[in-house]
Each structure stands twice: as structure tokens, then as C-alpha cells.
C-alpha positions as CSV (number, residue, x, y, z in Angstrom):
1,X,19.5,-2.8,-1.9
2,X,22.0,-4.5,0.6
3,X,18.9,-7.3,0.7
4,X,16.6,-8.2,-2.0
5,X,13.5,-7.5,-0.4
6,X,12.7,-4.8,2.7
7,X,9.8,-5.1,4.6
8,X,10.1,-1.2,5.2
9,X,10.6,-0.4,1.6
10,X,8.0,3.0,0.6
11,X,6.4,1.0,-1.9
12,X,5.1,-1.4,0.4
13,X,2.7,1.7,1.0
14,X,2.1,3.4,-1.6
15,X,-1.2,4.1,-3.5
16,X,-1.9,1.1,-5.6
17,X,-2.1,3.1,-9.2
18,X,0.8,5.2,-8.3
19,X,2.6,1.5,-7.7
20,X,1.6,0.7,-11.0
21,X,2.7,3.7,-12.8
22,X,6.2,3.4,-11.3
23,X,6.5,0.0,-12.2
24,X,4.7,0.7,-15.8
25,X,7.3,3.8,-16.1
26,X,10.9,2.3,-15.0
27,X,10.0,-1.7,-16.0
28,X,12.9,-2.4,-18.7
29,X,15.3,-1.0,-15.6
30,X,13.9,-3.0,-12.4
31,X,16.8,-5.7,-11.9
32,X,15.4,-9.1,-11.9
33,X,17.0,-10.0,-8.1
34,X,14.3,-7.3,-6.9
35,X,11.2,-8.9,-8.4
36,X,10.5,-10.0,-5.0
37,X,10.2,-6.7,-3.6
38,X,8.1,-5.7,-6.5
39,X,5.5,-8.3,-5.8
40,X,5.6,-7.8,-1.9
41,X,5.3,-4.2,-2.4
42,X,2.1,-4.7,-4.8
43,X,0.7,-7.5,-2.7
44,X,0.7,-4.9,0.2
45,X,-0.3,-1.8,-1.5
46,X,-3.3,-3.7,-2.8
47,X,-4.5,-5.0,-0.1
48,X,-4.4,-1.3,1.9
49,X,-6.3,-0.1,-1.3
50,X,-10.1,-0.5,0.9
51,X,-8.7,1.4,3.5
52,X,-7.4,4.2,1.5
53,X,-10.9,4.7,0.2
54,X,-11.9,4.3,3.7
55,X,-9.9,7.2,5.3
56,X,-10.5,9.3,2.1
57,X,-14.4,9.4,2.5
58,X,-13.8,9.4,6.4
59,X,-11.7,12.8,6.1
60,X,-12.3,14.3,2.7
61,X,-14.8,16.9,3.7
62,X,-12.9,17.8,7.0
63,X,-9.5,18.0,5.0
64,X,-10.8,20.5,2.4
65,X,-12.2,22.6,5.2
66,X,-8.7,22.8,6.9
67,X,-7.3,26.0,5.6
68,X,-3.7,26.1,4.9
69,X,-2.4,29.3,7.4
70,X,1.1,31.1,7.0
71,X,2.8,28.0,6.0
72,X,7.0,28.5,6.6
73,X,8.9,26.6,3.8
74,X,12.5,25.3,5.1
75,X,14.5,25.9,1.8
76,X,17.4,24.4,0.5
77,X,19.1,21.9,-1.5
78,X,20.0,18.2,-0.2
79,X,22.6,17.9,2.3
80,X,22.8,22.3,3.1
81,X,21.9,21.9,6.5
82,X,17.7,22.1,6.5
83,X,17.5,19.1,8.8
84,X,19.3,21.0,11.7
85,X,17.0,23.9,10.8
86,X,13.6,21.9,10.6
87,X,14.7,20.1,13.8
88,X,15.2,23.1,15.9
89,X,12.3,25.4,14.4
90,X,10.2,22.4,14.9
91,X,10.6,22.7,18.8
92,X,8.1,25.7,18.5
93,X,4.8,24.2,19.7
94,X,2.9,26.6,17.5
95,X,4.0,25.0,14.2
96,X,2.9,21.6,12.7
97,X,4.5,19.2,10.8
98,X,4.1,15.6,9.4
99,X,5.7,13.4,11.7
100,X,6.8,10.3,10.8
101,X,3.7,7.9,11.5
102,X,1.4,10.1,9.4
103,X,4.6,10.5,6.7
104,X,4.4,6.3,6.4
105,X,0.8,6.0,6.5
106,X,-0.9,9.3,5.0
107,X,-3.1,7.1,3.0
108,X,-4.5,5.6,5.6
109,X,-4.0,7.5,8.7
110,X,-6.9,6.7,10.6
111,X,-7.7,3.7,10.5
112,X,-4.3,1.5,10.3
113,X,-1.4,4.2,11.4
114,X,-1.7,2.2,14.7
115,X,-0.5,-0.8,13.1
116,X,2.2,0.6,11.9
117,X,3.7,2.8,15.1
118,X,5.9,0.1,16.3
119,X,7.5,-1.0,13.0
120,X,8.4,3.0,12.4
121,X,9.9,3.6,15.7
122,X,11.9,0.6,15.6
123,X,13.4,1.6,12.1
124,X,13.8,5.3,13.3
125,X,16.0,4.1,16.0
126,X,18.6,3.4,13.3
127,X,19.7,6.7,12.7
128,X,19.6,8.1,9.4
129,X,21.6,6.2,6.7
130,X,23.6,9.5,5.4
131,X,24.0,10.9,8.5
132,X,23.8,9.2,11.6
133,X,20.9,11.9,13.0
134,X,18.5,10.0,15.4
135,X,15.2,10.8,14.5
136,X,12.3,10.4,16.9
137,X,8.5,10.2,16.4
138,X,8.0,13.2,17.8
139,X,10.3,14.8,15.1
140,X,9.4,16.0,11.5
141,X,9.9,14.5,8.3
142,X,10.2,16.2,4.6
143,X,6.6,15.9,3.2
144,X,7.7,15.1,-0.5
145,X,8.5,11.6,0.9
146,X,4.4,11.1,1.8
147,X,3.4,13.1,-1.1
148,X,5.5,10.0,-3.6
149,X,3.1,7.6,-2.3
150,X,-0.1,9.6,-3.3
151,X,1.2,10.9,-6.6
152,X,3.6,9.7,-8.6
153,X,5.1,13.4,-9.9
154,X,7.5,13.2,-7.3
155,X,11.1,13.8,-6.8
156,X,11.8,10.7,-4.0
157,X,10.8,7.9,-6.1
158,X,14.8,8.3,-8.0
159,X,16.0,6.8,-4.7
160,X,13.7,3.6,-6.1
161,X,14.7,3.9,-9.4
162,X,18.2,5.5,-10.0
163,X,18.1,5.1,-14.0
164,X,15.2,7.6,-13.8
165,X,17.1,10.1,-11.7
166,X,16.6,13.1,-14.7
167,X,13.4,12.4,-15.0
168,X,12.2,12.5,-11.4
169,X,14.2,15.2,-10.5
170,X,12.5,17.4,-13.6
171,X,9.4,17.3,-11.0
172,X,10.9,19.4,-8.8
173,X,10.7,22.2,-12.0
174,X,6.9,22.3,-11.9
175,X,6.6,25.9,-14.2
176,X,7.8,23.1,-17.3
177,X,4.7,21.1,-16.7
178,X,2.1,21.5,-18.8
179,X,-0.9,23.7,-17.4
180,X,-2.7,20.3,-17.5
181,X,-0.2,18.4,-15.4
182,X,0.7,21.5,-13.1
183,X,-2.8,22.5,-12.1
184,X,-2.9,18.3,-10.9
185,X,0.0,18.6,-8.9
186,X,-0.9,21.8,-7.1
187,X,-4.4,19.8,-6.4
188,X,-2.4,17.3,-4.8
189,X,0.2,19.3,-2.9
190,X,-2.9,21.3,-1.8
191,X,-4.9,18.5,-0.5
192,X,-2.0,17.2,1.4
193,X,-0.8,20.3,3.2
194,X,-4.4,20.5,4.0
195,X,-4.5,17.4,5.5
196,X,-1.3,17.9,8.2
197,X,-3.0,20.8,9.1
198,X,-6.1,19.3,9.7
199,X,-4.1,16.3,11.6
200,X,-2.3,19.5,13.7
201,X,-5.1,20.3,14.9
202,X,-5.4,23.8,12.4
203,X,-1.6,24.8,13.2
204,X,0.9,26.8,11.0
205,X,2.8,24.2,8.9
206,X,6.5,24.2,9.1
207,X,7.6,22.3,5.9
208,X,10.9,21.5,4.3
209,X,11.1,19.7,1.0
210,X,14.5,20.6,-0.7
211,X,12.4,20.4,-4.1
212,X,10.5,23.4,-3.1
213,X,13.7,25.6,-3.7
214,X,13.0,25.5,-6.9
215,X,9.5,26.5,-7.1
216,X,8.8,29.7,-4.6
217,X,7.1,31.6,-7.1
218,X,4.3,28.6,-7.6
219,X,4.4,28.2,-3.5
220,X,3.7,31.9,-2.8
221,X,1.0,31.6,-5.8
222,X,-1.2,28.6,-3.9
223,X,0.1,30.3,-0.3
224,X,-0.1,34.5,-0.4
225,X,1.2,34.7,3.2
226,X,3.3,32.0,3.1
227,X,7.1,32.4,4.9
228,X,10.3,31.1,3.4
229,X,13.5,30.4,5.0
230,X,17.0,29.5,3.0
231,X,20.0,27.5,4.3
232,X,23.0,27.5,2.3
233,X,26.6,25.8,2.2
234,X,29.8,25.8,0.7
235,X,29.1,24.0,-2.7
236,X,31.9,21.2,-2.6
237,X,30.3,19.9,0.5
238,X,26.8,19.8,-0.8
239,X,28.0,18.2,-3.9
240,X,30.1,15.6,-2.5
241,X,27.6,15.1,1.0
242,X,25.0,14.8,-2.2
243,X,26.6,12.0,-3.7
244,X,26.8,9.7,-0.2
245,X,23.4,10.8,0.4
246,X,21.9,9.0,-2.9
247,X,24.8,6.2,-2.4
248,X,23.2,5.4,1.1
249,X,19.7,6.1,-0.3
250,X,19.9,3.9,-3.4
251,X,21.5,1.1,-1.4
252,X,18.5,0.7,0.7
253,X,15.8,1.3,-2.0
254,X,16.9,1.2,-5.1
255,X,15.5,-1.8,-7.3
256,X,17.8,-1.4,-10.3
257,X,21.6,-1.0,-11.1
258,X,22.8,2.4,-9.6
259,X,24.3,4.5,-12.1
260,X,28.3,5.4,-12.1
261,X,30.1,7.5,-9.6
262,X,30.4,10.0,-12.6
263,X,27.4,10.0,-13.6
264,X,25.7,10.9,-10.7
265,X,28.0,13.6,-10.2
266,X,26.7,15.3,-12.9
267,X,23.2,14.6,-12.6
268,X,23.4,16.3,-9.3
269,X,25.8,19.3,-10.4
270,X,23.2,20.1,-13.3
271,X,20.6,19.5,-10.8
272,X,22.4,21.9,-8.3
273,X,22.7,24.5,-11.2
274,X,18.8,24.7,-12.1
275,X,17.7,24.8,-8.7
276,X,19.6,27.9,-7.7
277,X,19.2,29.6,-11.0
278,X,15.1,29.2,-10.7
279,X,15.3,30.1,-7.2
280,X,17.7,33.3,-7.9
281,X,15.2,34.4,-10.4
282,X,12.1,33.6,-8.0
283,X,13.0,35.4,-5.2
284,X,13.3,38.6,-6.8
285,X,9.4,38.9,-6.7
286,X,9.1,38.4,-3.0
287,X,7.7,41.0,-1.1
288,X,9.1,42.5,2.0
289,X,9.5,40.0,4.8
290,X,8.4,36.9,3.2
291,X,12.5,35.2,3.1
292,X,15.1,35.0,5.4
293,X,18.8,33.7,4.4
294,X,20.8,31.6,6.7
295,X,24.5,30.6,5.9
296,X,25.1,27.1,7.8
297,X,28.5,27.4,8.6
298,X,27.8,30.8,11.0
299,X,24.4,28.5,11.7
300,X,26.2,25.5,13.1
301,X,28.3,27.3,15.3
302,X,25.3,29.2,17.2
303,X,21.7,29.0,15.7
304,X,19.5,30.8,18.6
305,X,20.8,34.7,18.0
306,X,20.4,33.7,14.0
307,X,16.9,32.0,14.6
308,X,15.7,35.5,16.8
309,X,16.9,37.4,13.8
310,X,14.6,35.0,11.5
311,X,11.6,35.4,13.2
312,X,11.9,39.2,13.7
313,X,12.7,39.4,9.9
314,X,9.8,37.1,8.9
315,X,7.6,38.5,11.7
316,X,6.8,35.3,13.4
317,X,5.6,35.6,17.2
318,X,6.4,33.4,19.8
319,X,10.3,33.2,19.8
320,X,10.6,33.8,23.5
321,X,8.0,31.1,24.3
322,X,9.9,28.8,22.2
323,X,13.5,30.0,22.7
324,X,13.7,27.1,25.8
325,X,12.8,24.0,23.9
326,X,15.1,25.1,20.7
327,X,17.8,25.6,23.7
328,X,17.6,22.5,24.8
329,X,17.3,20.4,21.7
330,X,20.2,22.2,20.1
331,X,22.2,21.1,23.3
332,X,21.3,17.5,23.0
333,X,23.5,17.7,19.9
334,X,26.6,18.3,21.5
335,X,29.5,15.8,20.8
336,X,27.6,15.0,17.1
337,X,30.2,14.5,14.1
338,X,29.5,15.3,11.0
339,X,31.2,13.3,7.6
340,X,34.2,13.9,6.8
341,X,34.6,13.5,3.0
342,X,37.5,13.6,0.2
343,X,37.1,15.9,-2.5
344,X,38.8,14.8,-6.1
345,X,40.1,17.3,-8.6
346,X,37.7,15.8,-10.7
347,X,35.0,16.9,-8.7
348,X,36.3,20.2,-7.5
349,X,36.5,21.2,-11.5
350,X,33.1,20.4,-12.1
351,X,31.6,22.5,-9.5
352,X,34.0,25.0,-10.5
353,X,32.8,25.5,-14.0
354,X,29.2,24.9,-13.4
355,X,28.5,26.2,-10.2
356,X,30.4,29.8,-10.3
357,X,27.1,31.9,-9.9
358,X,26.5,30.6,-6.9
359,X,30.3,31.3,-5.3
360,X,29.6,34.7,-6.9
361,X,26.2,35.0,-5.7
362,X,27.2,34.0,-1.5
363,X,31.0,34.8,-1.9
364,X,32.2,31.4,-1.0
365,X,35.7,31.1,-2.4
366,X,36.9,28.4,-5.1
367,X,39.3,25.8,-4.5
């Protein structure tokens, strides 16, 4: 971290036996300059631990009546271009979301998520690290980050502990759990799309977790008439927007030694290469329109005739209704710049040899 202890750092509110376990898990790796986050963060996560059990018997019953309808996953890996996507779907009123109070304080909603609304808008005025994209409250947020503070088989918690990166990214492979472990984190994942639904008010979620890529088949399991939608990118640019994604990540969070520049290069390649592969296979077993594929460089260029083709393909309603507000927040982005990155041979080799399925598969060309 750029400071040695963040008073906005995930842990601060996160469950106190999922604290534990990540600190009982990555212990011989936590840097000794970031003890005094580690004690702030279990100081706080303590002391919230009356009113998680609060707000769990205040909305237990309510939240296991909310039935999860039609939910429509935003696929993709990190850095393809799902943000734009989520951003501009999320301008149709009919779908809900987790927005970013009830991403920060999940565990609590209810009875302290005021207390928190001004220290969440203040730090969403920062813009995103990677990116520079203002977010708003209004706006949603990728609900694997809440879902790391309830249970700790997570991907997000590698941005706390980098060393653990293989390991934390293996979560988002959930058909190499045991039936034991996998039938608790569909439990979980369950409860808390239940939950945004029943804070929505009963609305369609609209979701986007770039883990979920790689597990349709489980998603369409729990969900029958659930709706997926994939962005893909030219693979050099994920790759390399990848790496200054968990560079700026793991410099605000990160309580250990961040691993080399070529290391993480191939943690993410490989990573990159079992994603697509399981979701390849996945897919195959789809029926008719349940998945709709978006390439982001016709996508950036002009979403709205893409997005009507979407939601005739997927056979959403309401396109018409929502086609104004999706206008209009697609035109507040004009005069946005993207990264602009540098690409070494090094790099460019590795994504040629691992990653040639995946030209073949979307016909991008190699360099």
C-alpha cells in the first residue's frame, strides 16, 4: 500500500471469521509495516460483529423469500471492457444491481449503511485507480467484491494478499471444489443474490463478476432462466491492462510484498488460458437465446445498435423504454481516454504461445 494503514481498506468490513481465516491463511506473508492495518481492520470487524447478527435475523427470512428472477450475467475477463457494459445496461430501470453502499456494507445494511454513505461517496469521487472511470452511488459494482467479505472462497481477497494470487484465483474454478465446499459456496452466492434482489425491491439482477466466466454451467444450474452476455478484446491489451490493474490494485490493498513483474505475467496468462478454455467448453450446453457475444472494439465505437441486437437475441423487453437513459449516459463519456500501454516482446511471446485458442477462436490476429 502507498500508506501503511487505510481507513477504507475491505477488511475493515469484513465478517470477523472470514478476517480470521485470511489472516490464519496468508500469516507467514503479511509484511510486518502492515501490522497496523491488520489490527485496525480486526478492531473494526469485531466490533460490527453485533450488528451483523443484527441485520442477519432482521432480514433472513425476507431474503430467503426473495426469489432470484432472470438474472443477466455481464461476462468477461478483467480489463475486456464489462465495466462500459454493466454501466450502460445498468441505465435500464428494470434491472437491479448492488450499488456501492450495499457493496461496502452488505453485512450490515440496515442498520449502519448510513454511517457509512459519506465516507463511500467521498472515495468514489476518486475515480477508479486502473482507470480513471468516475463512479457514482447511483452506479453498480461487481458483486464478488461484497461476496469476499461474507466468505472467504473468493477471488478479490489476492488484491490483499498478492503471494496467494494461485490460490484465490482457483476459486473462480468452482467444478474443482469438492461437493462439500461447492454446495457452501452456491449457498452463499445464493443467499447473497437473494438479498440485492430483495434490497431492489424483487427486480431482475444485472451482475458482472469477471470470475463468473469461468463457471456458466454451475450459474445456469442454480439460475434455469438465467441470461448471459460476453465482452471480448484483443488479448495483448487484456493481458497488459491486467497487469496495471493488479499493480494499481495491490498498491492500495495489498499487505505483503507484491510479486515480480514476471511473475504476475504468468499468473494471469495461465489464468487467462483456464478461464476461456472452461468457458469455451461451457457454453456449448447453452440453450437457444441464453448468450449473446460482444466484441469491444465494434462496442466502443457505437454500443446502442449492438445493445438492441442483445436484447432482441436474449429476449429482454424494455429496450425502447431504456434506449434514452443508455443514450445519454453513453454521451457523458465523450472526450474519456483510455491507457495507453507498451507491449514487450517478452510479453507479446507469452500470449502468443499460450493464448492461440483464443486468436483462433475470435480471429484476432497475432503480433
Amino acid at each position: 500500500m502507498d500508506k501503511f494503514i487505510s481507513s477504507a481498506h475491505p477488511l475493515l468490513i469484513t465478517k470477523f471469521p472470514v478476517f480470521c481465516r485470511y489472516i490464519a491463511e496468508n500469516r507467514k506473508d503479511i509484511c510486518k509495516k502492515y501490522y497496523p492495518q491488520i489490527l485496525l481492520s480486526g478492531i473494526s470487524s469485531l466490533l460490527l460483529t453485533p450488528f451483523v447478527c443484527a441485520e442477519n435475523l432482521i432480514c433472513r427470512k425476507a431474503v430467503k423469500n426473495s426469489g432470484v428472477k432472470s438474472p443477466l450475467f455481464v461476462l468477461g475477463h478483467w480489463r475486456c471492457g464489462t465495466t462500459l457494459l454493466f454501466f450502460l445496461l445498468a441505465q435500464d430501470k428494470q434491472f437491479g444491481f448492488i450499488d456501492p453502499l450495499m457493496t461496502f456494507t452488505m453485512n450490515f445494511y440496515h442498520l449502519l449503511g448510513w454511517a457509512f454513505r459519506p465516507t463511500i461517496a467521498e472515495h468514489l469521487h476518486e475515480g477508479r485507480p486502473m482507470d480513471n472511470i468516475k463512479y457514482s452511488m447511483s452506479l453498480p459494482i461487481e458483486e464478488y467484491i461484497s461476496f469476499s467479505t461474507m466468505e472467504s472462497d473468493s477471488v478479490y481477497p489476492l488484491n490483499f494478499f498478492p503471494q496467494s494470487f494461485v490460490r484465490y484465483n482457483k476459486n473462480a474454478f468452482i467444478d474443482q471444489f469438492s461437493e462439500k465446499k461447492r454446495d457452501h459456496w452456491k449457498r452463499s452466492y445464493d443467499y447473497l443474490l437473494k438479498k440485492i434482489t430483495y434490497l431492489n425491491d424483487g427486480k431482475r439482477l444485472l451482475l458482472k463478476s469477471p470470475d463468473n466466466t469461468a463457471r456458466v454451467r454451475l450459474l445456469k444450474e442454480m439460475y434455469p432462466d438465467a441470461k448471459f452476455v460476453n465482452i471480448y478484446r484483443d488479448p495483448y491489451t487484456v493481458i497488459r491492462s491486467t497487469m496495471h490493474l493488479y499493480d494499481k490494485m495491490m498498491s492500495h490493498w495489498s499487505l505483503e510484498e507484491i510479486p515480480s513483474e514476471e511473475t504476475m505475467e504468468d499468473w494471469i496468462i495461465e489464468t487467462f488460458k483456464m478461464m476461456y478454455e472452461a468457458y469455451f467448453k461451457e457454453i456449448q450446453s447453452l440453450p437457444p437465446h441464453s448468450l449473446f457475444e460482444i466484441k469491444f472494439e465494434t462496442f466502443e465505437k457505437d454500443p446502442l445498435p449492438i445493445l438492441r441486437s442483445m436484447y432482441d437475441e436474449l429476449e429482454l423487453s424494455g429496450f425502447d423504454e431504456a434506449l434514452p437513459s443508455i443514450k445519454a449516459y453513453w454521451e457523458s463519456l465523450n472526450g474519456y481516454q483510455k491507457n495507453n500501454f507498451e507491449y514487450s516482446e517478452r510479453l507479446i511471446k507469452k500470449v502468443d504461445d499460450k493464448l492461440g485458442f483464443y486468436f483462433d477462436h475470435y480471429g484476432y490476429e497475432r503480433r
